[in-house]
C-alpha angles and dihedrals in degrees: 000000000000119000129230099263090051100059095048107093115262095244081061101048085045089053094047091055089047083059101048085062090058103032098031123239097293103055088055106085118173101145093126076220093070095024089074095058090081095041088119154029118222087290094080089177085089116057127178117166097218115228088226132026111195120191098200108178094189137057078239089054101054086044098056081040087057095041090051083048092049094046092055088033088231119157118247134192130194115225123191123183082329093231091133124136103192102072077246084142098039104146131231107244091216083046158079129263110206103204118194101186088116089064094091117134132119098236090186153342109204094176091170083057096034105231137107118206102207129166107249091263108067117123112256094234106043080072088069099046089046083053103047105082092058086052091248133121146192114240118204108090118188119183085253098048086125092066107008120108134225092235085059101044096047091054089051093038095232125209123177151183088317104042100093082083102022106038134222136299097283081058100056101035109082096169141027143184111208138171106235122225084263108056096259118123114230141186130212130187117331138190091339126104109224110006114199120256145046102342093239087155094061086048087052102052104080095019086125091230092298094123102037149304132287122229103164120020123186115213140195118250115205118204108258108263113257092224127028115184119183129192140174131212133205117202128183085234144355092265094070095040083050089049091054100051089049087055093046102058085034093075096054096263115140118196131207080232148355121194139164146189131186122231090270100064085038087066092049093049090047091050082051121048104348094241089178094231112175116288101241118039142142085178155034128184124183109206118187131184128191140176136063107013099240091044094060097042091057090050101037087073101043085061084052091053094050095057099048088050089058094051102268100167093201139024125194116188116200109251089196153001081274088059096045094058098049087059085055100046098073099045088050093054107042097103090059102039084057089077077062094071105021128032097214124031128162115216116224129191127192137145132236135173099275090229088067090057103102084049102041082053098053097045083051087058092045080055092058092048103057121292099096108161133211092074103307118138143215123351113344095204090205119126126219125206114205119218116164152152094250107189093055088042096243111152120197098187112191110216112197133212148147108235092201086076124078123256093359098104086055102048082049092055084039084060096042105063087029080073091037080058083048095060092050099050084058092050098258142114147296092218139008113185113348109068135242103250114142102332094057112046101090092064095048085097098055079058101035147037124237091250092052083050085052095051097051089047083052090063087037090058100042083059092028121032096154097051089230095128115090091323119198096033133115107011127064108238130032100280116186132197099254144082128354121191100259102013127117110238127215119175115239113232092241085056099063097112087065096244092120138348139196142212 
């Protein structure tokens, strides 16, 4: 019987050796046994077995890793914490994942200048708490902030809980070091706020690891907010609570943070970790404000007063940073409390103008219920539980299944981009936080033209000519770097072997 190694094809088994002599012999993996373990992001719905897993620990080393990968014109994909849901670190399977959760040290805190230079796999919280003692902090909050990495939320471009005031993660790097498609270490940006030029780095954040891979990335770190009040609001349904985050922000009040979660999500968090939500409810939302302490407790009651006015039939306000945490408990772990109440869930994100909330959420539980759109037919009999940020309008529906039973696992993808449709009809986004990758990418076209699609495969092939970075991501069909009907066409230098050119 042949053994693994014996199967693999040769070029491969060639490339792998040229990287132990980089890497050394433990950061080449190729056993199909432990290759498997990093088949997947968080969206486990996709599944590749790479060729090649590779464990760099310095920006040299990933760059030695990518010129080994360009010389044998073999495809690579950088891979985080791999707590992704959007399939952003889905591996080739004749490949190499380059996988940078060993990166992780703090470089540097430079609380006087405000910055932290920190390697792509450090872990998003342990900023914060580096931080910390400086009385600094690092904004951007995902879900996941206990186990993503930098490296990953700067290629999705992650946002949060908290980033209704502060922004996501484009608005708090100012600098990065990266390993180009070809092999060449590059900076861009730095310390500085805003550096002259072309913002490359603004087209590099969120480029889902298509034009190249992060190995040092400078952040912005904000003052710690001299007053922090937290509250949380029961509604009989999502209309009111919907009612009550349009009138909020409304009024010129700005909070740290705005989230909420259906009575479904509310029953999941409830099985999981017992979070004590109100009994009740249709409806929570988790409403945070945050600055200059009288600021925030004038407007703390006028928030208050906004939800009462739209029907809230209980308010708890957070006595303390333990209560506070406890609000907060049930809305962080509500990915995850979903698989309590359903063995299979796809998580969707998309984006809508907040003020279209209360009718987006109905039309998803008319979904549910039945009017599913592209073609499906009679009751789906598939739930959907609703966590969102509320105040920027990103949804993050939760559509339940249970893929043992036939037809089941269809009718929930028939529902999910049935919402995503959604998105689009109100003006809004096919993703706000997550990514496209590879489960996305389908529905790039109901968003896009094909000449906005050119255009973006325009910036992919200046970084990327021979289509090696992260291939297959992003955009719906194989699109190469070479001629379009009625455009003029130039060769890339890297192209001068003919494999691919760009315009």
């Amino acid at each position: 019987m042949a053994t693994t190694a014996q199967r693999r094809p040769r070029d491969l088994d060639r490339l792998a050796a040229r990287l132990r002599t980089v890497l050394g012999e433990g950061a080449v993996i190729t056993d199909r046994n432990r290759l498997r373990t990093y088949e997947c992001d968080g969206l486990a719905h996709y599944k590749v077995t790479p060729a090649i897993v590779v464990l760099p620990h310095t920006t040299a080393e990933v760059a030695a890793v990518v010129r080994a990968c360009v010389d044998e014109r073999v495809p690579y994909v950088a891979r985080g914490s791999g707590t992704g849901l959007s399939g952003g670190a889905l591996p080739s399977a004749e490949g190499v994942l380059v996988v940078t959760s060993q990166m992780r040290d703090i470089l540097e805190t430079d609380a006087p200048g405000e910055r932290a230079v920190v390697q792509p796999g450090v872990i998003n919280l342990h900023v914060s708490k580096a931080a910390a003692p400086e009385g600094y902090y690092y904004a951007p909050d995902p879900s996941s902030q206990q186990i993503c990495s930098i490296g990953g939320n700067l290629a999705e471009n992650s946002g949060g809980a908290h980033c209704l005031k502060y922004g996501f993660t484009t608005n708090h790097v100012t600098g990065v070091e990266l390993v180009a498609p070809d092999g060449e270490i590059v900076r861009l940006g730095g310390k500085a706020p805003d550096p002259p030029g072309y913002d490359l780095l603004g087209a590099f954040v969120g480029s889902e690891g298509t034009l190249g891979i992060a190995t040092e990335v400078t952040v912005r770190l904000l003052r710690a907010p001299e007053a922090v009040r937290t509250l949380l609001a029961a509604f009989p349904s999502t209309d009111e609570a919907g009612g009550a985050v349009s009138a909020i922000i409304a009024a010129g009040v700005l909070p740290a943070a705005v989230e909420m979660m259906d009575a479904l999500a509310i029953e999941a968090a409830e099985a999981a970790v017992h979070c004590d939500y109100p009994q009740g409810a249709g409806a929570v939302l988790i409403v945070e404000l945050d600055g200059p302490a009288p600021e925030v407790e004038a407007q703390f009651g006028e928030v208050q007063r906004h939800c009462r006015d739209n029907k809230a039939f209980e308010i708890r306000i957070a006595a303390d940073d333990i209560e506070r945490a406890l609000f907060w408990k049930g809305r962080k772990s509500a990915f995850a409390a979903v698989g309590r109440i359903s063995p299979d869930y796809i998580v969707q994100d998309g984006v809508i103008p907040r003020t279209a909330l209360p009718a987006v959420l109905r039309r998803i539980a008319a979904l549910s219920d039945g009017e599913q759109g592209q073609g499906t037919e009679g009751p789906s009999g598939v739930r959907v539980a609703n966590v969102f940020h509320a105040g920027d309008g990103n949804l993050h529906p939760l559509v339940l299944f249970d893929e043992s039973v036939p037809g089941e696992a269809e009718k929930a993808e028939a529902i999910s981009g049935a919402i995503l449709d959604l998105c689009i009809e109100y003006g809004g986004s096919i993703t706000g936080e997550h990514g496209v990758g590879a489960d996305k990418a389908k529905y790039m076209p109901r968003m896009f033209t094909d000449d906005d699609l050119d255009t973006m495969q325009m910036l992919r092939c200046a970084f990327d000519p021979l289509g090696l970075a992260n291939p297959g991501k992003i955009f719906p069909t194989p699109r190469l770097c070479g001629e379009v009907p009625g455009r003029h066409k130039g060769v890339h230098p890297l192209a001068a072997s003919g494999v691919a050119e760009v315009f």
